[in-house]
Predicted model as a PDB file, atoms N, CA, C, CB and O in Angstrom, pLDDT in the B-factor column:
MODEL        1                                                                  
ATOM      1  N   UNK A   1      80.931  93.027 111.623  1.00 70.00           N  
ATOM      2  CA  UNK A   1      81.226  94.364 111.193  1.00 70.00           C  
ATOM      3  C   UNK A   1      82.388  94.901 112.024  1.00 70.00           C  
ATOM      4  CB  UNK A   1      79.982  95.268 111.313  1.00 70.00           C  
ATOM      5  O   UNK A   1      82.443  94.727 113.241  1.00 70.00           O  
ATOM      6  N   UNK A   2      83.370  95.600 111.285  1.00 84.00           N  
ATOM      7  CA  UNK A   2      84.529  96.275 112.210  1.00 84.00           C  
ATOM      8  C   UNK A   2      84.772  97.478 112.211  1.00 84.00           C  
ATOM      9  CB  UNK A   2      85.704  95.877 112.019  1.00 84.00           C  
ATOM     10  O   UNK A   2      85.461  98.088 111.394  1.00 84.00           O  
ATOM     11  N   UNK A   3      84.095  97.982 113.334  1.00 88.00           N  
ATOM     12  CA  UNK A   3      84.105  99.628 113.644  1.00 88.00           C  
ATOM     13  C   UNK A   3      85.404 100.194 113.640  1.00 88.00           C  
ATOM     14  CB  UNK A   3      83.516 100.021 115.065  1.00 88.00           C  
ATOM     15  O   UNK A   3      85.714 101.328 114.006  1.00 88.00           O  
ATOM     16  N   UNK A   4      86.075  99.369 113.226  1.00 90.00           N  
ATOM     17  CA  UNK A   4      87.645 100.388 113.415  1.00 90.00           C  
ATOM     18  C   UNK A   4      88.046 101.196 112.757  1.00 90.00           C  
ATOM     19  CB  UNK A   4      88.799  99.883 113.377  1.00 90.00           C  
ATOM     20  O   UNK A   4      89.047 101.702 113.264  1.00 90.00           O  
ATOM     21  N   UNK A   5      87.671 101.785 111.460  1.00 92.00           N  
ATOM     22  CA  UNK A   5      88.039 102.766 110.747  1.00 92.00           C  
ATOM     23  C   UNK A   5      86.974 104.028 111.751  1.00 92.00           C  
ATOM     24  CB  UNK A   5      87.725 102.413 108.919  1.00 92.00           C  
ATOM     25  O   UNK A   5      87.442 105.140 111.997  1.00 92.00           O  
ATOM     26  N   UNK A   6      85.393 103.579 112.284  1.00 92.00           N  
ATOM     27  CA  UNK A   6      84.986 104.710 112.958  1.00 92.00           C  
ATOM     28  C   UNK A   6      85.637 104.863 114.386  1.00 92.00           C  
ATOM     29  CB  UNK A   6      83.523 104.676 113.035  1.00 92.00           C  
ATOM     30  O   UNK A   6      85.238 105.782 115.101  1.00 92.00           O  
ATOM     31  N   UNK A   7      86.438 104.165 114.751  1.00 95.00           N  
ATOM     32  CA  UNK A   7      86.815 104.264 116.324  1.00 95.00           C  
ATOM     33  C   UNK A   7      88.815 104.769 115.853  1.00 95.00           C  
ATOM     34  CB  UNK A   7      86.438 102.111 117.478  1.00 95.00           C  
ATOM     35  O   UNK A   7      89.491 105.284 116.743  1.00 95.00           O  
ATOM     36  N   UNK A   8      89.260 104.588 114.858  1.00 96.00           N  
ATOM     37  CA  UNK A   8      90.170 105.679 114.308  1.00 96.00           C  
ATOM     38  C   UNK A   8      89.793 106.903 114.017  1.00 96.00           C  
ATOM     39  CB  UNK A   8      90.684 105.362 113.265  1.00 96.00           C  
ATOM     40  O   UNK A   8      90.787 107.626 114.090  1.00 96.00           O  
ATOM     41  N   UNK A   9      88.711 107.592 113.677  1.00 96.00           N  
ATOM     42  CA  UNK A   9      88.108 108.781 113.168  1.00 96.00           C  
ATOM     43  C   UNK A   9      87.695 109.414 114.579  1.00 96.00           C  
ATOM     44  CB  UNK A   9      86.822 108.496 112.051  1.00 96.00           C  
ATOM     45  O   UNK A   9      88.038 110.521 114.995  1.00 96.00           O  
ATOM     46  N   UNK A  10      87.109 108.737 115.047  1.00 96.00           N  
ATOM     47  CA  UNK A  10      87.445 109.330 116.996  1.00 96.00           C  
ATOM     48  C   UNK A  10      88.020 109.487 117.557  1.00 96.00           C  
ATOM     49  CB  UNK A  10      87.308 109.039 117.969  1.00 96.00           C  
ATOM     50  O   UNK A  10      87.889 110.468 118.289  1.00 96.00           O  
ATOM     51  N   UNK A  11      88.915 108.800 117.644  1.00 97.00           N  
ATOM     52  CA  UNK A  11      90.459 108.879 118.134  1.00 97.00           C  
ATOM     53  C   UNK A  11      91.065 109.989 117.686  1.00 97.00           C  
ATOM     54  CB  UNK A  11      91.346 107.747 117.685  1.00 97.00           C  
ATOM     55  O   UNK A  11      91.410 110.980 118.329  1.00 97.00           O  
ATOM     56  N   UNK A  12      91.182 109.741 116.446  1.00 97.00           N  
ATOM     57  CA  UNK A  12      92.134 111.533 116.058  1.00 97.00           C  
ATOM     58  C   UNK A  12      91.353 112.952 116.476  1.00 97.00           C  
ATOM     59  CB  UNK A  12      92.339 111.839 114.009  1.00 97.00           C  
ATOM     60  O   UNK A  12      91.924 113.955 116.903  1.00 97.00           O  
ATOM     61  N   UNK A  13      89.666 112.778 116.215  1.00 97.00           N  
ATOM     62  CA  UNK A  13      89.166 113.849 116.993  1.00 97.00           C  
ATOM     63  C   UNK A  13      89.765 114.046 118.105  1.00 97.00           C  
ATOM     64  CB  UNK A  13      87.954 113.754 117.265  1.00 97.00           C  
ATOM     65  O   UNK A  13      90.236 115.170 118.279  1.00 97.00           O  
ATOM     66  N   UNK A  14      89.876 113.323 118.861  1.00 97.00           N  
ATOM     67  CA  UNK A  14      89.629 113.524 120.633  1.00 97.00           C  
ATOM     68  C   UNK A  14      91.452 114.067 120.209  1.00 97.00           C  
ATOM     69  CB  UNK A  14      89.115 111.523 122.160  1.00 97.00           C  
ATOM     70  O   UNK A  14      91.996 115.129 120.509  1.00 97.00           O  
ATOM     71  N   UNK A  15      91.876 113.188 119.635  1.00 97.00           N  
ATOM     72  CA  UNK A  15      93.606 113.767 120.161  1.00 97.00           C  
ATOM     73  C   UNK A  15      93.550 115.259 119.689  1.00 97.00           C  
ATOM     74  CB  UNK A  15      95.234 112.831 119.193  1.00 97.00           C  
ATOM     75  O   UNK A  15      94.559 115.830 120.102  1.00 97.00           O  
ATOM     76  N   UNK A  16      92.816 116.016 119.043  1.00 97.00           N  
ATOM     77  CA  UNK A  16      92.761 117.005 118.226  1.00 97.00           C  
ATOM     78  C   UNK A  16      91.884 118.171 119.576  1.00 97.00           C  
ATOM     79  CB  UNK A  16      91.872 116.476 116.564  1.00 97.00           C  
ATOM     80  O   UNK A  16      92.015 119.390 119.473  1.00 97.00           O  
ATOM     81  N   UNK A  17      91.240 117.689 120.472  1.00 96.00           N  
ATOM     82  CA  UNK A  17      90.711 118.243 121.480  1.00 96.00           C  
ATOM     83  C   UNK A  17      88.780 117.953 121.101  1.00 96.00           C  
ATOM     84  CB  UNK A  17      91.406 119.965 121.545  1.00 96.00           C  
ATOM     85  O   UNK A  17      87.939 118.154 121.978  1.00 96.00           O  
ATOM     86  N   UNK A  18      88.436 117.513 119.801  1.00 95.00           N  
ATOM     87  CA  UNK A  18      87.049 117.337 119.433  1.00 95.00           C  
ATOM     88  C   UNK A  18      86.756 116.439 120.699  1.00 95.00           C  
ATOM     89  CB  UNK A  18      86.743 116.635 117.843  1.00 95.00           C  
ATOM     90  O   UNK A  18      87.400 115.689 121.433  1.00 95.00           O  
ATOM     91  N   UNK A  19      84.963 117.069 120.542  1.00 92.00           N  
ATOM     92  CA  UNK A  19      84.295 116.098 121.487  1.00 92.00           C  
ATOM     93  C   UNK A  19      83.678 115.354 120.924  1.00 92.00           C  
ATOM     94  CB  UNK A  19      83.522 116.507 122.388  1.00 92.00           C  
ATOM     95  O   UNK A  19      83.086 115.765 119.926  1.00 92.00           O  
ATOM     96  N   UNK A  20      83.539 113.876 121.333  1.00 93.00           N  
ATOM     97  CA  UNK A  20      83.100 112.993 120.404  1.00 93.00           C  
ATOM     98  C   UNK A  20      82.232 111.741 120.984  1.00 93.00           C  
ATOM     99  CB  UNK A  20      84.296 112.550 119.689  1.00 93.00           C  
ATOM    100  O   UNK A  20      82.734 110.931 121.764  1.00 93.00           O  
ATOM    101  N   UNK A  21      81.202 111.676 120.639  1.00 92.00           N  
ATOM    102  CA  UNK A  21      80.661 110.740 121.104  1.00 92.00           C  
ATOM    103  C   UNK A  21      80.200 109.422 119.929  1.00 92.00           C  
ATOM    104  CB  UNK A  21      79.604 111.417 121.840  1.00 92.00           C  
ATOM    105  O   UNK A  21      79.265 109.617 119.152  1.00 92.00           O  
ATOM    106  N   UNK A  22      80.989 108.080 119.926  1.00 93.00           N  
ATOM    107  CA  UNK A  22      81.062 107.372 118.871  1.00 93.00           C  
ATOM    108  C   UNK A  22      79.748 106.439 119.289  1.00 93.00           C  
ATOM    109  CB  UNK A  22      82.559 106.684 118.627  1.00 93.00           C  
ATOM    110  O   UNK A  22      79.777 106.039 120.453  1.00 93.00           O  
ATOM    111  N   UNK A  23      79.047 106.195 118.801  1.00 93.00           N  
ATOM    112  CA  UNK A  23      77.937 105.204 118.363  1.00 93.00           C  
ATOM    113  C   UNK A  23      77.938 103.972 117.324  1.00 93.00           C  
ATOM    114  CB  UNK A  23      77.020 105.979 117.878  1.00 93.00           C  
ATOM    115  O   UNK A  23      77.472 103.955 116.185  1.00 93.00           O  
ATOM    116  N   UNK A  24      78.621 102.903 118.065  1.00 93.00           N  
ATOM    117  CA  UNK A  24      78.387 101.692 117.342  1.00 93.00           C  
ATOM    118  C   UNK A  24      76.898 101.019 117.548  1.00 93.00           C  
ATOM    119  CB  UNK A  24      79.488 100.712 117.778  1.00 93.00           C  
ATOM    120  O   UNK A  24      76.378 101.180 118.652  1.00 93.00           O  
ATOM    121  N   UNK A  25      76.248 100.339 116.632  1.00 93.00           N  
ATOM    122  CA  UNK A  25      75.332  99.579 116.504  1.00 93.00           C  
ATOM    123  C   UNK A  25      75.930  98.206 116.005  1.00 93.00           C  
ATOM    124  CB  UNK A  25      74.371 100.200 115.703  1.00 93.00           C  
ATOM    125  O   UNK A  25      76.390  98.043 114.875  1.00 93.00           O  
ATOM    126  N   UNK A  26      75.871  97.312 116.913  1.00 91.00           N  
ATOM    127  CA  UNK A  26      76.189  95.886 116.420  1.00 91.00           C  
ATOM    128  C   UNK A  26      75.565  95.102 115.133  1.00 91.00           C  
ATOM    129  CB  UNK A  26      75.863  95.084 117.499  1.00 91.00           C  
ATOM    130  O   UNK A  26      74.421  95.470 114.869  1.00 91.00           O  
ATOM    131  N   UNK A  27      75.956  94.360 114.508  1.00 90.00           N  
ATOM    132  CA  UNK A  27      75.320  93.897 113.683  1.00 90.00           C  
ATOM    133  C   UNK A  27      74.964  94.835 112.223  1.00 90.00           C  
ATOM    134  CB  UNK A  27      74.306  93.498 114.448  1.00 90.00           C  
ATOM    135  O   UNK A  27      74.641  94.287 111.169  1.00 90.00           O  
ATOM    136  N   UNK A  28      75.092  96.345 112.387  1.00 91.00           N  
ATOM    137  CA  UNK A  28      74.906  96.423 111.146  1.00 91.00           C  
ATOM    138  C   UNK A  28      75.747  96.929 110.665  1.00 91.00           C  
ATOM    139  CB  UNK A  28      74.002  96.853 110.795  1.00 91.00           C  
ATOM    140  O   UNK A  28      76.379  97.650 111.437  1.00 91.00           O  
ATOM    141  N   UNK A  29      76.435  96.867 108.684  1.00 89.00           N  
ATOM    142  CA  UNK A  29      76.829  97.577 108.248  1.00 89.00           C  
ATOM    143  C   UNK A  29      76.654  98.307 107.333  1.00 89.00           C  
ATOM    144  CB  UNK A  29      77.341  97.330 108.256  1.00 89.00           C  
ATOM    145  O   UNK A  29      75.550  98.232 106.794  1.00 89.00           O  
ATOM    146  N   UNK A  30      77.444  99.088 106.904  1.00 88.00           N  
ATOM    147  CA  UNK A  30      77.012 100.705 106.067  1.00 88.00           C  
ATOM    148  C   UNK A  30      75.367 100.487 105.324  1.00 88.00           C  
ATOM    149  CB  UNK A  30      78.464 101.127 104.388  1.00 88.00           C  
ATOM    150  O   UNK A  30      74.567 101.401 105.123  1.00 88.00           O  
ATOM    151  N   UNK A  31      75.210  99.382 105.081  1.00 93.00           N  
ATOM    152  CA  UNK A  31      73.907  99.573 104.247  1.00 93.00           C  
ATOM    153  C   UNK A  31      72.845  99.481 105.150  1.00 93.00           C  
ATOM    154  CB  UNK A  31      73.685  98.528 103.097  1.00 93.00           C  
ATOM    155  O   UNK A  31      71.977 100.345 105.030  1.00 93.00           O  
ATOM    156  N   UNK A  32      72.692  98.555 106.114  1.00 94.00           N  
ATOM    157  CA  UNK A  32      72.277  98.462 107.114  1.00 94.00           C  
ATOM    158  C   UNK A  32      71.466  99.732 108.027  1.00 94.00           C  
ATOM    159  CB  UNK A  32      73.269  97.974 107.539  1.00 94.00           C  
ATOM    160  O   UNK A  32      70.301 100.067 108.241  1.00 94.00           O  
ATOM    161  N   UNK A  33      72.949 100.235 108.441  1.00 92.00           N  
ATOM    162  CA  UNK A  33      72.424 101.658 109.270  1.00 92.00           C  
ATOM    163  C   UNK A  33      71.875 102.651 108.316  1.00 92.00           C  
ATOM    164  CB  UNK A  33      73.694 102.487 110.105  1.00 92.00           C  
ATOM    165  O   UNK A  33      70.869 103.273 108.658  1.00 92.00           O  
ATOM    166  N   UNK A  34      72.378 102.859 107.235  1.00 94.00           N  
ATOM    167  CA  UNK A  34      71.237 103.560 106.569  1.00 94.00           C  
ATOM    168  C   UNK A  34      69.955 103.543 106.113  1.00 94.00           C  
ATOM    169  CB  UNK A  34      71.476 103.774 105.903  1.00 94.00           C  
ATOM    170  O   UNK A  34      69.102 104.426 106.037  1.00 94.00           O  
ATOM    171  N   UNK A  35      69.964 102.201 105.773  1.00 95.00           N  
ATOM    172  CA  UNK A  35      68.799 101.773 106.122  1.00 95.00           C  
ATOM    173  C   UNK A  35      67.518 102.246 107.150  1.00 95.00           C  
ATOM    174  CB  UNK A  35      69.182 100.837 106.404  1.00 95.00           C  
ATOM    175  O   UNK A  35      66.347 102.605 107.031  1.00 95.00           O  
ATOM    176  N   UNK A  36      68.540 102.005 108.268  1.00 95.00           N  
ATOM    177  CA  UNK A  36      67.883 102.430 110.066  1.00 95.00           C  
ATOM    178  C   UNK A  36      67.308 103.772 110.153  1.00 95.00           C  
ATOM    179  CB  UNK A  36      69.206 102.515 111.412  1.00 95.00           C  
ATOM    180  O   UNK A  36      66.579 104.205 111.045  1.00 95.00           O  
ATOM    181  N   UNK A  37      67.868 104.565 108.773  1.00 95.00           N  
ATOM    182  CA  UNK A  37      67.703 105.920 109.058  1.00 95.00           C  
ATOM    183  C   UNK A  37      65.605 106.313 108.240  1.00 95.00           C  
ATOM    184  CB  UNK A  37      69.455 106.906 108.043  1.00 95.00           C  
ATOM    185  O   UNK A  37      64.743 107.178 108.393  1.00 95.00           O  
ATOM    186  N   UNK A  38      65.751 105.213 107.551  1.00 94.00           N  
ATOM    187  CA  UNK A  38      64.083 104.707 107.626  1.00 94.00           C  
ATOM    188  C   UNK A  38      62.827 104.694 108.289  1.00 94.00           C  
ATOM    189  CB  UNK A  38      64.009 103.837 107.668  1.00 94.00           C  
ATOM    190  O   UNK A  38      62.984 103.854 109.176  1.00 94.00           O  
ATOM    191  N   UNK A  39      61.687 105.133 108.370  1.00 91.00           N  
ATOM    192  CA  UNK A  39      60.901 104.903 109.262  1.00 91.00           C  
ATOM    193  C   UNK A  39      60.304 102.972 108.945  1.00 91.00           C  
ATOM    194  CB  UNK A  39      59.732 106.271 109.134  1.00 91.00           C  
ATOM    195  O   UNK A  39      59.742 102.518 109.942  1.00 91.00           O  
ATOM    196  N   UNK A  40      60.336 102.640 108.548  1.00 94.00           N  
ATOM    197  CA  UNK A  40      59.874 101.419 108.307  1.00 94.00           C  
ATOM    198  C   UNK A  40      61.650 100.879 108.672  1.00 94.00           C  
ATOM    199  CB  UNK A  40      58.987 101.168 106.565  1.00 94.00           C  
ATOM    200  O   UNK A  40      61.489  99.670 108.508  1.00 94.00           O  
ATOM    201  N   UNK A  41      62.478 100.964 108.877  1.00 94.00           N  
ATOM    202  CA  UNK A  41      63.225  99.896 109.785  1.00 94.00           C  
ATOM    203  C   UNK A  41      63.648 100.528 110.527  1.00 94.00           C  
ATOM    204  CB  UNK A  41      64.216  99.047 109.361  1.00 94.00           C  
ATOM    205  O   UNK A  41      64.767 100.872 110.147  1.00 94.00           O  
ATOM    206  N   UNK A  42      63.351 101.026 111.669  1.00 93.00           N  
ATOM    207  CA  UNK A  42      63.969 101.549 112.545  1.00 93.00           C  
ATOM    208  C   UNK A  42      64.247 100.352 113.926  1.00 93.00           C  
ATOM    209  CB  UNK A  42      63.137 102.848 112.812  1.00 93.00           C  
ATOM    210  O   UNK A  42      65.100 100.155 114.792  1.00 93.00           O  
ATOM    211  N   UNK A  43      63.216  99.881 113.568  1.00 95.00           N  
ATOM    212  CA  UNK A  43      63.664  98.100 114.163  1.00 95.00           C  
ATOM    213  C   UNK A  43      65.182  97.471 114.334  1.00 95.00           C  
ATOM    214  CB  UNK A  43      63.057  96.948 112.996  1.00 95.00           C  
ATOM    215  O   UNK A  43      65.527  96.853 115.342  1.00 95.00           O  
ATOM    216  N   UNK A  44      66.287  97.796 112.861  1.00 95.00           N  
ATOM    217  CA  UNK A  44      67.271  97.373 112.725  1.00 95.00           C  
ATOM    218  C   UNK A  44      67.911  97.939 114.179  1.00 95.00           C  
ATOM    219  CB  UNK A  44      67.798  97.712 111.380  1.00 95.00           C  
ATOM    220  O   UNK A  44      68.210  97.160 115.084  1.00 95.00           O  
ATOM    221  N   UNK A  45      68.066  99.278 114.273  1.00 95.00           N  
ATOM    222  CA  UNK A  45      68.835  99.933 115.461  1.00 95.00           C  
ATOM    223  C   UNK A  45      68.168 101.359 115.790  1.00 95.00           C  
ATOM    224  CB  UNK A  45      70.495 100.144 115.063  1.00 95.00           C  
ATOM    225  O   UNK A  45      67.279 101.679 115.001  1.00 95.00           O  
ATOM    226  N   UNK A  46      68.429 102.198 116.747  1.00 95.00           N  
ATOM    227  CA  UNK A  46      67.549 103.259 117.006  1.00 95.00           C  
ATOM    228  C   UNK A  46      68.370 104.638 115.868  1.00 95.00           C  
ATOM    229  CB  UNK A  46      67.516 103.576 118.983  1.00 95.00           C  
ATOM    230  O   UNK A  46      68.223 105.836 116.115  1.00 95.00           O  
ATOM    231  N   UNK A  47      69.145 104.144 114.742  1.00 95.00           N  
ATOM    232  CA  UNK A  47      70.021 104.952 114.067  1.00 95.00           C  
ATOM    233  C   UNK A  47      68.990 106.377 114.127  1.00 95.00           C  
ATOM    234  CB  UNK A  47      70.488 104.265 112.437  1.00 95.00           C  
ATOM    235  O   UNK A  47      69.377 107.379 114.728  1.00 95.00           O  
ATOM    236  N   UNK A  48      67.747 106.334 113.485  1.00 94.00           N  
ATOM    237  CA  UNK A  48      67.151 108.152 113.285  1.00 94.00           C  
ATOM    238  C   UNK A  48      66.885 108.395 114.913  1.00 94.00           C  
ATOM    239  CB  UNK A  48      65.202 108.457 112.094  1.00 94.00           C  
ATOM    240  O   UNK A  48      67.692 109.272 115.221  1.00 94.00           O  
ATOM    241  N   UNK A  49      66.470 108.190 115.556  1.00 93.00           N  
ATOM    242  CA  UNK A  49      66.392 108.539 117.189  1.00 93.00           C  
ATOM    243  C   UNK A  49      67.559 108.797 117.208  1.00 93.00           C  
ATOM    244  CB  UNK A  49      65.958 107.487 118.355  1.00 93.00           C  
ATOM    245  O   UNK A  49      67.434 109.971 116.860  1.00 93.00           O  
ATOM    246  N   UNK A  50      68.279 108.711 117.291  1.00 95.00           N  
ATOM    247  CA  UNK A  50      69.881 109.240 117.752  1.00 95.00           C  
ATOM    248  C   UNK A  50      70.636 110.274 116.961  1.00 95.00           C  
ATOM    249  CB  UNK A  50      70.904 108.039 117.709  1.00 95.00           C  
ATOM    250  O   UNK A  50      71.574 110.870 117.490  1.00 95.00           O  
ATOM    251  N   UNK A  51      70.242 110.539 115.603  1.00 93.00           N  
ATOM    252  CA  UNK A  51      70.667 111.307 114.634  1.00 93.00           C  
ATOM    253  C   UNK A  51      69.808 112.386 114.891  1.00 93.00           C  
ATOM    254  CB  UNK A  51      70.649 110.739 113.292  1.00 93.00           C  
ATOM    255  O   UNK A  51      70.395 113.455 115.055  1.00 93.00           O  
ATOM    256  N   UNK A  52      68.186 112.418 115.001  1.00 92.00           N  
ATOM    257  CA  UNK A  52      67.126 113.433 115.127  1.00 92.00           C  
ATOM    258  C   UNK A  52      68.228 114.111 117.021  1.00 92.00           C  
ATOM    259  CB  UNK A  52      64.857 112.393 115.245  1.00 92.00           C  
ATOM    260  O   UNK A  52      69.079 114.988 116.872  1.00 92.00           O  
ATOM    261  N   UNK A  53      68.053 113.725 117.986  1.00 92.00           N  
ATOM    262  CA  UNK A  53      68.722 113.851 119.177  1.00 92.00           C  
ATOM    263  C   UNK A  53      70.113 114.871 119.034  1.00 92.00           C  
ATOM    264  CB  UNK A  53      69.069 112.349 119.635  1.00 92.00           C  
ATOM    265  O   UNK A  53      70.434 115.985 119.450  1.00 92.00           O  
ATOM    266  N   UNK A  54      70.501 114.194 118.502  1.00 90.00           N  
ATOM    267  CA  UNK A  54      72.165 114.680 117.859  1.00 90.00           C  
ATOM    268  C   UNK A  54      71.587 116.814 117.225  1.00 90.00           C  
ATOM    269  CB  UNK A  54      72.803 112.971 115.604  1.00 90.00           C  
ATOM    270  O   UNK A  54      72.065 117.888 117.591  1.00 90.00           O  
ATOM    271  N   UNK A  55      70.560 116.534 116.325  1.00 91.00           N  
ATOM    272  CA  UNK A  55      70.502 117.663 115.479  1.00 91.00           C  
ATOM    273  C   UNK A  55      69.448 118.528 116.173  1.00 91.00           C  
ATOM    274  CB  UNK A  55      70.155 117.295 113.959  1.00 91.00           C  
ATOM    275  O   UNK A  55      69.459 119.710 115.828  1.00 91.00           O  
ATOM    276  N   UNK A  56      68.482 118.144 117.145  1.00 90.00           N  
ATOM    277  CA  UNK A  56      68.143 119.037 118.126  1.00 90.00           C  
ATOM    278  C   UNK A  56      68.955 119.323 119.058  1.00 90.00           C  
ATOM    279  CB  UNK A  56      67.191 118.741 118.659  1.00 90.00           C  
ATOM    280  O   UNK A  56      68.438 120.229 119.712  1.00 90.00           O  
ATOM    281  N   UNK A  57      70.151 118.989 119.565  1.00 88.00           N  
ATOM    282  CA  UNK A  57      71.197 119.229 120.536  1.00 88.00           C  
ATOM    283  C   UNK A  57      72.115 120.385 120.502  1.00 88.00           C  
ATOM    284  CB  UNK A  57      71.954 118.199 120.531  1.00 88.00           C  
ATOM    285  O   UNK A  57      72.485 121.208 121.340  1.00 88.00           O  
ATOM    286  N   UNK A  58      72.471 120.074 118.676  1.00 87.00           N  
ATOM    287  CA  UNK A  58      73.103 121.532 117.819  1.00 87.00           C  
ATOM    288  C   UNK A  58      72.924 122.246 117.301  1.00 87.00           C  
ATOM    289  CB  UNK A  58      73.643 121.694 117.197  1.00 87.00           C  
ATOM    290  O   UNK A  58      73.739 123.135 117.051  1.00 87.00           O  
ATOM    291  N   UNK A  59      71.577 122.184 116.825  1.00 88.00           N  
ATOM    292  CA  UNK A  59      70.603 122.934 115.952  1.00 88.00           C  
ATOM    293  C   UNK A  59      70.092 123.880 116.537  1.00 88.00           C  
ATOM    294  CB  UNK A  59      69.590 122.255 115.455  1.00 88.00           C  
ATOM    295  O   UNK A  59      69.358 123.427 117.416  1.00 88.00           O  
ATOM    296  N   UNK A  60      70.076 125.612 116.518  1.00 76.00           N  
ATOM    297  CA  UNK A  60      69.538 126.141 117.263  1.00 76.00           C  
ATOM    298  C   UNK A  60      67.660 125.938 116.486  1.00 76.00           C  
ATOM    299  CB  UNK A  60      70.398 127.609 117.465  1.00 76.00           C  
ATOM    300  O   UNK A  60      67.357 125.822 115.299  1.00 76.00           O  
ATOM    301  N   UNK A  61      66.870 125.963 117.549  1.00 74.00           N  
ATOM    302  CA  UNK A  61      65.564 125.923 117.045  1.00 74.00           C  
ATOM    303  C   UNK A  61      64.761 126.876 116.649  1.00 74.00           C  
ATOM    304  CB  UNK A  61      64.968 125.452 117.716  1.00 74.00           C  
ATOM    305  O   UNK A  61      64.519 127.885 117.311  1.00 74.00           O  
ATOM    306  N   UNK A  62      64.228 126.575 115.379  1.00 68.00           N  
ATOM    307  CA  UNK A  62      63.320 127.745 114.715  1.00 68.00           C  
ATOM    308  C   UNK A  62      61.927 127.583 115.031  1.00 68.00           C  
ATOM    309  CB  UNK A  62      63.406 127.793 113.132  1.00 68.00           C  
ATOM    310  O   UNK A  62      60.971 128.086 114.441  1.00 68.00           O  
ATOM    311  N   UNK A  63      61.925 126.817 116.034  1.00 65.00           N  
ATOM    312  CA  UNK A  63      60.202 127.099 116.830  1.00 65.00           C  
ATOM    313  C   UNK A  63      59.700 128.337 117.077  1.00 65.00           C  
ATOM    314  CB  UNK A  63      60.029 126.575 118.308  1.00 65.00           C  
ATOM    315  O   UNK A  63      58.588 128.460 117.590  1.00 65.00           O  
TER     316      UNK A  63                                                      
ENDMDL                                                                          
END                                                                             
């Protein structure tokens, strides 16, 4: 798999002043990580742990 179209899309963030934190997972692609976003494969990569993380980080909470 070749992350380089996502490690171009970071790149122009950051030159742009965005903060960016890029997350490759080896081995999988586009169908793959969505996949991950599954509770029954989360095995493939920790893709929803890191997305759930991500949206409690920015999300203000309605607890």
């Amino acid at each position: 798999m070749d992350p380089g179209n996502s490690e171009r899309l970071a790149a122009k963030l950051r030159a742009h002043g965005d903060a960016v934190k890029l997350a490759l997972y080896p081995g999988l692609d586009h169908r793959k990580l969505v996949g991950a976003l599954s509770p029954y494969l989360t095995f493939l990569a920790p893709v929803l742990r890191d997305c759930i993380a991500f949206i409690n980080k920015v999300a203000p909470s309605t607890r």
